[in-house]
Backbone as a printed PyTorch tensor [residue, N CA C, xyz], in Angstrom:
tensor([[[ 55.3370, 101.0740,  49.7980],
         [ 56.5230, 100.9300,  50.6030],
         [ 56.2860,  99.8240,  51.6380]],

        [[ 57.2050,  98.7450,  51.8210],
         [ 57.3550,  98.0420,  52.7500],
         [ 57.9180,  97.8930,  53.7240]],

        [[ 57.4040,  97.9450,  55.4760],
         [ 57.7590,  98.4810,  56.6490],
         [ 58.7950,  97.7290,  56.9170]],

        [[ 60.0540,  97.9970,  57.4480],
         [ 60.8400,  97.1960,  57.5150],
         [ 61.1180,  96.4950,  58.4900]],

        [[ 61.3500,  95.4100,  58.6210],
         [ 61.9950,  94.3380,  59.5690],
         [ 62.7490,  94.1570,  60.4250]],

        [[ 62.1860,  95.2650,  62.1190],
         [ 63.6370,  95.0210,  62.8710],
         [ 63.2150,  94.5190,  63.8040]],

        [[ 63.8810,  93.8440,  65.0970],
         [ 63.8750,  93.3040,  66.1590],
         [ 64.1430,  94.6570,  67.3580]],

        [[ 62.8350,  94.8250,  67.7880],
         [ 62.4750,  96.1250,  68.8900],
         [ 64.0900,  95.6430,  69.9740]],

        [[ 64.3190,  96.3350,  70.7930],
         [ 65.5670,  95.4660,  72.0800],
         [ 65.1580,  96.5900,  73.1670]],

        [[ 65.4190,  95.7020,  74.1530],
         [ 64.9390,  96.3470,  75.7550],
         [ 66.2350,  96.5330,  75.8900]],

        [[ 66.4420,  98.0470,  76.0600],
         [ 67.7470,  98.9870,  76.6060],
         [ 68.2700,  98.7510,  78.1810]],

        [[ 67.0230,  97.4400,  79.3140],
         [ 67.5180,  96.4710,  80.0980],
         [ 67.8440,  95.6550,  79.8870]],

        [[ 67.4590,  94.6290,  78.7460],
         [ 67.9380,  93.2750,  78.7340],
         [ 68.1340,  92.9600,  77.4160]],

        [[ 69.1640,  93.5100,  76.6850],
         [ 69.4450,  93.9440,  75.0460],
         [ 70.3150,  91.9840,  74.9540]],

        [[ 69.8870,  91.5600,  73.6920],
         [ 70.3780,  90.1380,  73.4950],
         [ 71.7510,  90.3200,  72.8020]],

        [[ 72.5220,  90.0430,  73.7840],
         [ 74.2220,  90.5670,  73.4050],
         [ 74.8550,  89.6400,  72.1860]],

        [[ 73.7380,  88.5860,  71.6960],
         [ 74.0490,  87.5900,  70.8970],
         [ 73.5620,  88.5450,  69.2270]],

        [[ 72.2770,  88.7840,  69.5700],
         [ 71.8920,  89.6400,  68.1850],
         [ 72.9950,  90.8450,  67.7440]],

        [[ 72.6550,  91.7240,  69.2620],
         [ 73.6120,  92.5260,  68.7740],
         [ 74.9860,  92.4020,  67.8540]],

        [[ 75.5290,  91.6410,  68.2780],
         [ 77.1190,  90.8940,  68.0930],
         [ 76.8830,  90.9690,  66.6140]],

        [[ 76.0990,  90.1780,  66.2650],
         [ 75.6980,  89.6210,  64.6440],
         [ 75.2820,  90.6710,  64.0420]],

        [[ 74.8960,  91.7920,  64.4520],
         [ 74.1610,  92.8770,  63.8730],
         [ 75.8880,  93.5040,  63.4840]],

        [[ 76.3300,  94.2150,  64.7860],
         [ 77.3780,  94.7580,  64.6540],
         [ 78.6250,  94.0520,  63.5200]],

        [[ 78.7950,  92.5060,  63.2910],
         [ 79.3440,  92.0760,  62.9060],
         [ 78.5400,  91.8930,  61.1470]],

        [[ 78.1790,  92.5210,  60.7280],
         [ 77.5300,  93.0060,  59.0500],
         [ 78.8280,  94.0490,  58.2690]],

        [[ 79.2920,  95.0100,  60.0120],
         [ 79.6610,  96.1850,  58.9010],
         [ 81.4360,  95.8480,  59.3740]],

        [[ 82.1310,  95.4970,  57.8160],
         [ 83.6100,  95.2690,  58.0670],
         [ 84.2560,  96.7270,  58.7060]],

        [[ 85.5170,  95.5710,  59.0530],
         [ 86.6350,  96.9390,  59.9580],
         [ 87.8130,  96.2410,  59.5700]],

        [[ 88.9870,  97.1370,  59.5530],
         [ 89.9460,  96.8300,  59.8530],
         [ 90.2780,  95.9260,  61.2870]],

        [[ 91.7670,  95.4450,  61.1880],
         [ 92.2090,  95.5800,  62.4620],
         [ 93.5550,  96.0400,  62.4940]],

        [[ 93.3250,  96.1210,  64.0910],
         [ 94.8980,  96.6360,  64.6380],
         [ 95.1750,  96.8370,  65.5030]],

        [[ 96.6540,  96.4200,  66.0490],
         [ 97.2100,  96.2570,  67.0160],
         [ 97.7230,  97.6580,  67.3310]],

        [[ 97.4320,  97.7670,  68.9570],
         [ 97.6610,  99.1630,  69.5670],
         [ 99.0210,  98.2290,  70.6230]],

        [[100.1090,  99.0150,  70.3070],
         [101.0510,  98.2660,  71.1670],
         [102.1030,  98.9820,  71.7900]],

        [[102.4540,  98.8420,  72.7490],
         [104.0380,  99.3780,  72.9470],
         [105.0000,  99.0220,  74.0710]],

        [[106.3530,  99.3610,  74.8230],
         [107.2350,  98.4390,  74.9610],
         [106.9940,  99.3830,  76.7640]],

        [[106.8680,  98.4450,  77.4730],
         [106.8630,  98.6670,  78.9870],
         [108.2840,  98.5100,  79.6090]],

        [[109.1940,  99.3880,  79.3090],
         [110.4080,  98.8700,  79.7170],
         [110.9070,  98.3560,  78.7240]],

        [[111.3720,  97.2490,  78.6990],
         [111.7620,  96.0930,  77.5680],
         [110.9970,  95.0990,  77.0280]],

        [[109.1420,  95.4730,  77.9280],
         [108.7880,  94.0000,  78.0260],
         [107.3640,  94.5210,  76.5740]],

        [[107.4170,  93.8540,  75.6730],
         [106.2210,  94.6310,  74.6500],
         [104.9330,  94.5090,  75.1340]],

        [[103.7470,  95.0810,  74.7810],
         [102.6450,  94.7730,  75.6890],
         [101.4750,  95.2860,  74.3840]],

        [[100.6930,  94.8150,  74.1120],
         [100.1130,  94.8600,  72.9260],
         [ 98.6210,  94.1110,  73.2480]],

        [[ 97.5600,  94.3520,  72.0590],
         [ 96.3350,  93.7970,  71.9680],
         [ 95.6410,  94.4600,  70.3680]],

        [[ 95.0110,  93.1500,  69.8240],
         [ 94.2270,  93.6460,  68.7670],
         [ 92.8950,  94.4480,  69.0810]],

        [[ 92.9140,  95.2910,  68.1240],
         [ 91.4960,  95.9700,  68.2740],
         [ 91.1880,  96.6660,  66.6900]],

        [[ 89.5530,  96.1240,  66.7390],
         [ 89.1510,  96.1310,  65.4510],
         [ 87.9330,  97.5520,  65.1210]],

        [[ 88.1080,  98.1920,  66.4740],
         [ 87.4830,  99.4770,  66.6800],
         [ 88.1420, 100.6730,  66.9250]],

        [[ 88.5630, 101.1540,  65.1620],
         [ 89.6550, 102.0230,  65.2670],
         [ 89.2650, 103.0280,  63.7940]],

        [[ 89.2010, 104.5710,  64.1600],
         [ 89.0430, 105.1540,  63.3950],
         [ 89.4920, 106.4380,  63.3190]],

        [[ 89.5740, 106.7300,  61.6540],
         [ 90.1190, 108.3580,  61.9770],
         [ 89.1500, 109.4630,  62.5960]],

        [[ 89.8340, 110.4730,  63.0340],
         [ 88.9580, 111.0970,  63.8190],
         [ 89.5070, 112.7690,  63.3790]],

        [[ 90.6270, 113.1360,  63.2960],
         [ 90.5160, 114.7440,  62.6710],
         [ 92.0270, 115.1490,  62.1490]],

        [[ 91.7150, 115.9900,  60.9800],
         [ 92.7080, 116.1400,  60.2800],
         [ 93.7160, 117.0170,  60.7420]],

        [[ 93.2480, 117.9650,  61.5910],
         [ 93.8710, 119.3910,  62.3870],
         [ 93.0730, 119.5960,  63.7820]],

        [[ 93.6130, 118.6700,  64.9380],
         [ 95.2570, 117.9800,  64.9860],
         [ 94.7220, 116.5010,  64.4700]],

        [[ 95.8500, 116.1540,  63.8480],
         [ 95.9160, 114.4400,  63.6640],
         [ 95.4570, 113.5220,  64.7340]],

        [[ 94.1820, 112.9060,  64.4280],
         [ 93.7850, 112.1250,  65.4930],
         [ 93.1220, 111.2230,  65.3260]],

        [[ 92.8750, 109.9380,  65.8850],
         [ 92.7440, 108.8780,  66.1350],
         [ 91.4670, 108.1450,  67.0050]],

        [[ 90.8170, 107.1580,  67.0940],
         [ 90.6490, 106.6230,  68.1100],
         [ 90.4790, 104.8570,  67.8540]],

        [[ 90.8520, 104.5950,  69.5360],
         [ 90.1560, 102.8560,  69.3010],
         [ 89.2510, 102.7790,  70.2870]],

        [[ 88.2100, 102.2500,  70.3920],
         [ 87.5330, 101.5750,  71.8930],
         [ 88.0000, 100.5880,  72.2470]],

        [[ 88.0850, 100.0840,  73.1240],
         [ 88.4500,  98.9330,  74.6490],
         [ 87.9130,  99.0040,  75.0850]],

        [[ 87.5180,  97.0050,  75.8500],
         [ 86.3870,  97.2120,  76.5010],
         [ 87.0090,  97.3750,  77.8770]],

        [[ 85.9350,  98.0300,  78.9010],
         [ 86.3990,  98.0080,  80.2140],
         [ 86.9550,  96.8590,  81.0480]],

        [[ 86.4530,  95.5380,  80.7730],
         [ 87.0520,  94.7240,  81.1430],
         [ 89.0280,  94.2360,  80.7930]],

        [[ 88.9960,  94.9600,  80.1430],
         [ 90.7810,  94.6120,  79.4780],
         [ 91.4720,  94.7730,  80.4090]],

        [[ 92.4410,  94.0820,  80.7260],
         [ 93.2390,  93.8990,  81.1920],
         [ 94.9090,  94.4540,  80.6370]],

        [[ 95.0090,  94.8590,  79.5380],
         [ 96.1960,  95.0340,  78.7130],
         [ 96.1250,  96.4420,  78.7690]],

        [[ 94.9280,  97.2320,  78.8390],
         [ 94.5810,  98.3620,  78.5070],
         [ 95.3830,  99.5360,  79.6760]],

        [[ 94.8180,  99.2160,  80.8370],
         [ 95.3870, 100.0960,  81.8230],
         [ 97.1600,  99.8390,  81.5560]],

        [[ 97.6990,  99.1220,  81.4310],
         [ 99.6700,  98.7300,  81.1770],
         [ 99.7510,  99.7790,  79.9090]],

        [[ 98.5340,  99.7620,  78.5050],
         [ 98.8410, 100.4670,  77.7390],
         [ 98.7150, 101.7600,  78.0500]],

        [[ 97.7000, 102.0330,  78.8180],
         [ 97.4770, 104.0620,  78.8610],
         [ 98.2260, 104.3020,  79.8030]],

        [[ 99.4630, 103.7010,  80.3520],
         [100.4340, 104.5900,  81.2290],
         [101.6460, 104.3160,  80.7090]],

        [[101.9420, 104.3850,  78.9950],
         [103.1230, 104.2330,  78.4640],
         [103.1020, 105.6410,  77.8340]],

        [[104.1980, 106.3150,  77.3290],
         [103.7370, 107.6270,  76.8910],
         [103.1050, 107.6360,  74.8660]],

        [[104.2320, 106.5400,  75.0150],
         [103.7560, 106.4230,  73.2350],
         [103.1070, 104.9840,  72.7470]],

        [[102.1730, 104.6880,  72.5240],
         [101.7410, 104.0270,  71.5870],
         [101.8730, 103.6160,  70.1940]],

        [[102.4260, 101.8430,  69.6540],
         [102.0150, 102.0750,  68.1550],
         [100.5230, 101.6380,  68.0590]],

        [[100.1730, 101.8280,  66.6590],
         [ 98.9330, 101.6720,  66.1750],
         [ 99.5840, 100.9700,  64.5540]],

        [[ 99.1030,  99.6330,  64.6840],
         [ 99.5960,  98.8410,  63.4040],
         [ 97.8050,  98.4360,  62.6340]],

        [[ 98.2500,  99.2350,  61.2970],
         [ 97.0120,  98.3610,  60.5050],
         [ 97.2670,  96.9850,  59.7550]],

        [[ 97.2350,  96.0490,  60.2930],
         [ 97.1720,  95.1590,  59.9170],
         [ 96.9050,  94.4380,  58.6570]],

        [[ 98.1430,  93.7680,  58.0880],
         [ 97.6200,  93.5740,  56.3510],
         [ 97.5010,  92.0620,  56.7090]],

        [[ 96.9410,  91.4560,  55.1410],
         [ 95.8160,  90.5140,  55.3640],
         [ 96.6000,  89.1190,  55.4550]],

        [[ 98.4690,  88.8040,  55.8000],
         [ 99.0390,  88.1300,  55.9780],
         [ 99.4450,  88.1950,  57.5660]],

        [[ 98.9010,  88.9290,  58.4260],
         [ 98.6090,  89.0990,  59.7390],
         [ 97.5960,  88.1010,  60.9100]],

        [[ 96.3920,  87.5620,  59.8960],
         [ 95.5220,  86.7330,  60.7420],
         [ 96.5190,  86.1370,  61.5350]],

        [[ 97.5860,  85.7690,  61.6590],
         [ 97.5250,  85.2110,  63.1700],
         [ 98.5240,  85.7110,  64.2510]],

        [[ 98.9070,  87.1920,  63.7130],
         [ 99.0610,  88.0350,  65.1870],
         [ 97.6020,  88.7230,  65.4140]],

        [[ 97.3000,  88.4710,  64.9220],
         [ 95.7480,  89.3760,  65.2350],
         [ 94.9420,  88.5140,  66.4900]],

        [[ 95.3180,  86.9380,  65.4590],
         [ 94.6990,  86.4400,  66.7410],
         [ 95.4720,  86.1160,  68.3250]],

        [[ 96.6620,  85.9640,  67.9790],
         [ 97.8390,  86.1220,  68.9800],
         [ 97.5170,  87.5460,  70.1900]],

        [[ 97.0800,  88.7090,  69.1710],
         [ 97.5890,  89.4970,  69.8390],
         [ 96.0030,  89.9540,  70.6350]],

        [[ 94.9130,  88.9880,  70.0910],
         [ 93.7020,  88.7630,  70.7070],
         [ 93.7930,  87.7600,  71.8000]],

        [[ 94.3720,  87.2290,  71.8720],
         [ 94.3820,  85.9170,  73.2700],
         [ 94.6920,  86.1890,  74.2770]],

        [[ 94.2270,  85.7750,  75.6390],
         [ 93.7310,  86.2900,  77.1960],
         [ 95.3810,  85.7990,  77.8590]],

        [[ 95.5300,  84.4910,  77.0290],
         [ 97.1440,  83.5150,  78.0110],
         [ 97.7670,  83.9540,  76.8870]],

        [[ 99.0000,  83.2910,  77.1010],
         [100.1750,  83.1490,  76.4660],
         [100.7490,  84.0170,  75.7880]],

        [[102.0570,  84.2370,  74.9490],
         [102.9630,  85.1370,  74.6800],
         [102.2870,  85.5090,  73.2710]],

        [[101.8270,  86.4450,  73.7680],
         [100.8380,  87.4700,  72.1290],
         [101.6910,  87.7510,  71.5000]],

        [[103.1790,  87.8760,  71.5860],
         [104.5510,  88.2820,  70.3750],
         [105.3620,  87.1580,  69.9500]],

        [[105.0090,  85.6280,  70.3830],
         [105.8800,  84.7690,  69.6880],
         [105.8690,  84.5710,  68.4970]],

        [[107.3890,  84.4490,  68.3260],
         [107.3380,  84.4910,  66.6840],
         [107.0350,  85.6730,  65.7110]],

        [[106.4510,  87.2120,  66.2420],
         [106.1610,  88.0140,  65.3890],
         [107.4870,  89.1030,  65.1290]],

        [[107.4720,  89.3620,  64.1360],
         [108.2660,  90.5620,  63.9110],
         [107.8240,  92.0690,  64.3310]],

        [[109.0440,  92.5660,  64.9290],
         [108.2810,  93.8350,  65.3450],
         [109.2450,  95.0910,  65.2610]],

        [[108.5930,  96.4150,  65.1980],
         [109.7020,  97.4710,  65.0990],
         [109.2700,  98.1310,  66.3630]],

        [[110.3210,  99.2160,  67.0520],
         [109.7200, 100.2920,  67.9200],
         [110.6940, 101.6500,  67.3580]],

        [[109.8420, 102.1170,  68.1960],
         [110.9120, 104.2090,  67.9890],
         [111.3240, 103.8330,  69.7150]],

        [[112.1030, 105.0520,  69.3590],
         [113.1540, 105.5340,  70.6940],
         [112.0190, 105.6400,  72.0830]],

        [[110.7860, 106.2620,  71.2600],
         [109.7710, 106.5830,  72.0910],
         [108.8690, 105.5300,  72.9960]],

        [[109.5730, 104.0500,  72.3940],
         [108.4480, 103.1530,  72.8410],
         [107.2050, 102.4110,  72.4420]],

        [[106.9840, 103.3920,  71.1100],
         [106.0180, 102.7490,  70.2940],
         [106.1590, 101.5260,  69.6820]],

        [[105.2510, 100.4160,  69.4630],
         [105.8240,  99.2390,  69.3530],
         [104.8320,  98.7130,  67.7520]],

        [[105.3770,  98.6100,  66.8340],
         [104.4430,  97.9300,  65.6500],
         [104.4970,  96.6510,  65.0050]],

        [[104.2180,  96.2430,  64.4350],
         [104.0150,  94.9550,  63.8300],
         [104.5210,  94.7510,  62.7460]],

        [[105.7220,  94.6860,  62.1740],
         [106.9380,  94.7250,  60.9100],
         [105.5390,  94.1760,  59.8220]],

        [[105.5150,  94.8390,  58.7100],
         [104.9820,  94.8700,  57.7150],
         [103.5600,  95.3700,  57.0500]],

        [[103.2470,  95.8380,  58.1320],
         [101.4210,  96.2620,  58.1000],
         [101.4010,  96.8620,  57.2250]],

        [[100.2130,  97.4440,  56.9350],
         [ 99.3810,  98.6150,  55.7230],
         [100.3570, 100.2370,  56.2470]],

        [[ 99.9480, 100.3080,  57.5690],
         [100.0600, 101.6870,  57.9390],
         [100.9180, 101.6960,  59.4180]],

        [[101.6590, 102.6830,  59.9010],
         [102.1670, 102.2630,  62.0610],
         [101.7360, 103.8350,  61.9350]],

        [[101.5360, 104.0890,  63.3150],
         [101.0650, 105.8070,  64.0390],
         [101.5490, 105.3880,  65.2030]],

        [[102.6000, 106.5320,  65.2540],
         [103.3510, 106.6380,  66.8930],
         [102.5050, 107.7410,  67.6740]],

        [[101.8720, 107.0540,  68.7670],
         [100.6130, 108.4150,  69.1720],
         [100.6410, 108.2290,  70.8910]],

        [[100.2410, 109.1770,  71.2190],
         [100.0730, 109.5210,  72.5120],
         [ 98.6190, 109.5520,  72.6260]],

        [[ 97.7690, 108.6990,  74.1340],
         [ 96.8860, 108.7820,  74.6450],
         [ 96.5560, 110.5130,  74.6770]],

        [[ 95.5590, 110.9920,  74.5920],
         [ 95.1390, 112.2390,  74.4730],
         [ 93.8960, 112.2770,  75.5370]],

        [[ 92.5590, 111.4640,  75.8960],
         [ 91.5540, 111.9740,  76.3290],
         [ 90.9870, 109.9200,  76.5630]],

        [[ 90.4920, 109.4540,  77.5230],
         [ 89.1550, 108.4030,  76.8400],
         [ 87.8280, 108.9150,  77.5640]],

        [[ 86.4490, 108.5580,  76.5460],
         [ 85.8500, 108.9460,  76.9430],
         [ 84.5870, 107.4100,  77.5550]],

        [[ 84.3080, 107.6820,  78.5540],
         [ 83.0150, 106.4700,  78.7460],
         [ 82.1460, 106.1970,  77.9670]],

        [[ 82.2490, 104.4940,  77.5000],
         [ 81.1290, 104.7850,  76.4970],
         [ 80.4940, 103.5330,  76.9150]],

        [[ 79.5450, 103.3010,  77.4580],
         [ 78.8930, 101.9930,  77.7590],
         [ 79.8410, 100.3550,  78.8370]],

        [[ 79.7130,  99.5940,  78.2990],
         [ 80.8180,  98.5830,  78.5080],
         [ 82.1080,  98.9350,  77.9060]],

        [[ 82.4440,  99.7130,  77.0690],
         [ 83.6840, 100.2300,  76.6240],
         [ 84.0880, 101.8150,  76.7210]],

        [[ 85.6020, 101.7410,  76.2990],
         [ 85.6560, 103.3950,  76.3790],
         [ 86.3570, 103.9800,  75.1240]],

        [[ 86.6960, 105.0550,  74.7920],
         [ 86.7390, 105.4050,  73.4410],
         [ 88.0510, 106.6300,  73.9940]],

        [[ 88.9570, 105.8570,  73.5310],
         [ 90.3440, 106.2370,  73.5490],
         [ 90.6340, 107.5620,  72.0530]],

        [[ 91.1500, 108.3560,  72.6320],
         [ 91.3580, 109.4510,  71.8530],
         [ 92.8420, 109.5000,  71.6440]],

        [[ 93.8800, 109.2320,  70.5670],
         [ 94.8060, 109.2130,  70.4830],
         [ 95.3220, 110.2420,  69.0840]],

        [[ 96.4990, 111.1090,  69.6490],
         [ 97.2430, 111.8640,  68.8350],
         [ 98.1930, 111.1730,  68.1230]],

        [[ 98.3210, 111.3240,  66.7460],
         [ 99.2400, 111.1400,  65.5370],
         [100.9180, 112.0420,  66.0950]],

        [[102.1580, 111.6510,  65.9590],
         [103.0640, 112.1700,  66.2260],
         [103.8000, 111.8960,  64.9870]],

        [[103.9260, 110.3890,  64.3020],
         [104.5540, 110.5140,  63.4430],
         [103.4270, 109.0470,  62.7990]],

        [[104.1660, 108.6510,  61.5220],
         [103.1430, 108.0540,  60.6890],
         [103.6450, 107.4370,  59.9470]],

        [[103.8460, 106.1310,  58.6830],
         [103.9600, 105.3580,  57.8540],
         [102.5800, 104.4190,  57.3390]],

        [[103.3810, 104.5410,  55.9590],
         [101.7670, 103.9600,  55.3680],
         [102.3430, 102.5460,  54.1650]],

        [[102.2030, 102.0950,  53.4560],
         [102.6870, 101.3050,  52.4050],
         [101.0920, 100.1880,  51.7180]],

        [[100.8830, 101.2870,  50.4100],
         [100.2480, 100.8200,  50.3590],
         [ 99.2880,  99.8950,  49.2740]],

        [[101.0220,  99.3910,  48.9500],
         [101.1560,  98.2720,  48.6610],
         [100.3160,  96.3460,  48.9480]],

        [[100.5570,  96.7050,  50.9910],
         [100.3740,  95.5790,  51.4650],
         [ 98.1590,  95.8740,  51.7680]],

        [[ 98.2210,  95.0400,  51.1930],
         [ 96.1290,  94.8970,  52.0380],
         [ 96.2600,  94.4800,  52.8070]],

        [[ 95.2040,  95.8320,  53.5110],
         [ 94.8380,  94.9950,  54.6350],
         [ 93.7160,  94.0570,  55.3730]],

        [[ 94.1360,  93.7390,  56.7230],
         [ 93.3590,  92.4190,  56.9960],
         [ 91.8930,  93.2780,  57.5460]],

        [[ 90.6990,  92.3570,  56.6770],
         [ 89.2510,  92.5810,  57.6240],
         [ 88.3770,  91.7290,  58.4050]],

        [[ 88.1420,  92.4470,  59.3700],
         [ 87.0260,  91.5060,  60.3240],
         [ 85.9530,  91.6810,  60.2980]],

        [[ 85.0580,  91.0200,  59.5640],
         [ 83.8780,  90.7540,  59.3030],
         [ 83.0460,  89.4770,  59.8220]],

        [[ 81.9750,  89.5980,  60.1770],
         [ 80.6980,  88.3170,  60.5090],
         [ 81.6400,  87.4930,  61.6360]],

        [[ 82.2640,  87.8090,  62.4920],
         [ 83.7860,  87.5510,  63.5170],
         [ 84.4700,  86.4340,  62.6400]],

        [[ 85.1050,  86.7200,  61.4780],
         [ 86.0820,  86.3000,  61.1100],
         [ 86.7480,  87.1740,  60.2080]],

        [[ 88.1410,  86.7590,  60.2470],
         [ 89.1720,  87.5170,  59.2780],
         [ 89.2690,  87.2430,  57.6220]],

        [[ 89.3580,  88.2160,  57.2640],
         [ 89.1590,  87.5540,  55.6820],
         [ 89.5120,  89.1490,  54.9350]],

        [[ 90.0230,  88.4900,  53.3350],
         [ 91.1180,  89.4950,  53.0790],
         [ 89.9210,  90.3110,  51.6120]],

        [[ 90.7130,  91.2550,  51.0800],
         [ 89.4810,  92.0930,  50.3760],
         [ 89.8250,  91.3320,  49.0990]],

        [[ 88.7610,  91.4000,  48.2450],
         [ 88.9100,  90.8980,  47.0000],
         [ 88.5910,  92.0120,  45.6220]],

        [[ 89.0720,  92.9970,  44.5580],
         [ 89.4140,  93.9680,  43.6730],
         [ 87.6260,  93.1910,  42.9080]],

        [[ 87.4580,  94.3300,  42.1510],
         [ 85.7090,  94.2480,  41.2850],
         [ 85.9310,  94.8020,  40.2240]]])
């Protein structure tokens, strides 16, 4: 047997560059967590999003603490959650950018409730913030399923090695 090959990391001074590249091996979806502040939409991609339990229907994404979009999102009551199909790369990246209008040009649906999605994705979940929990530089948002659509038809978009790129059938 041959010992395997890792790079030890000081849990003080961890190389946020390796990490990145490490973390960026294992694909994810993405998706936009969004919804309407009033009239005004308010949205951000996030590619750290998973199911979490069947009974009750639940959810989560992490955000990092630094966000800025995040606190506008956890004081709306409903949230959408859009999975993103692979003709999306560029609200993804839209809806990733720090300036400018993250919804120009995109198509979008909402419910009565406020939830806000991205017209055509894989999947939308109209959900309510439920719990976040602290998790390092980020936090780990616990979100309830209320209602749901899927089509799955459209593929969706993945982020891998930090770029977007679509799945290919074997």
């Amino acid at each position: 047997m041959v010992n395997a090959r890792l790079t030890a990391i000081d849990a003080t001074a961890v190389d946020q560059r390796l990490l990145r590249t490490t973390f960026g091996c294992f694909p994810s979806g993405v998706t936009a967590v969004c919804g309407l502040a009033g009239r005004e939409p308010v949205g951000m991609a996030v590619s750290s999003f998973a199911s979490v339990s069947l009974d009750p229907p639940l959810v989560s994404v992490c955000v990092a603490n630094s966000s800025t979009t995040w606190p506008r999102l956890r004081a709306l009551g409903r949230l959408g959650v859009s999975v993103l199909g692979e003709a999306h790369d560029l609200a993804a990246r839209q809806l990733s950018a720090r300036d400018g209008d993250r919804f120009a040009g995109m198509e979008l649906t909402s419910t009565s409730g406020g939830a806000l999605f991205v017209a055509g994705s894989a999947a939308t979940l109209e959900c309510e913030l439920v719990s976040e929990v602290p998790a390092g530089d980020h936090l780990i948002a616990l979100l309830r399923i209320h209602a749901l659509d899927s089509d799955a038809s459209v593929t969706p978009l993945v982020f891998h090695g930090s770029r977007f790129r679509q799945l290919a059938s074997i």
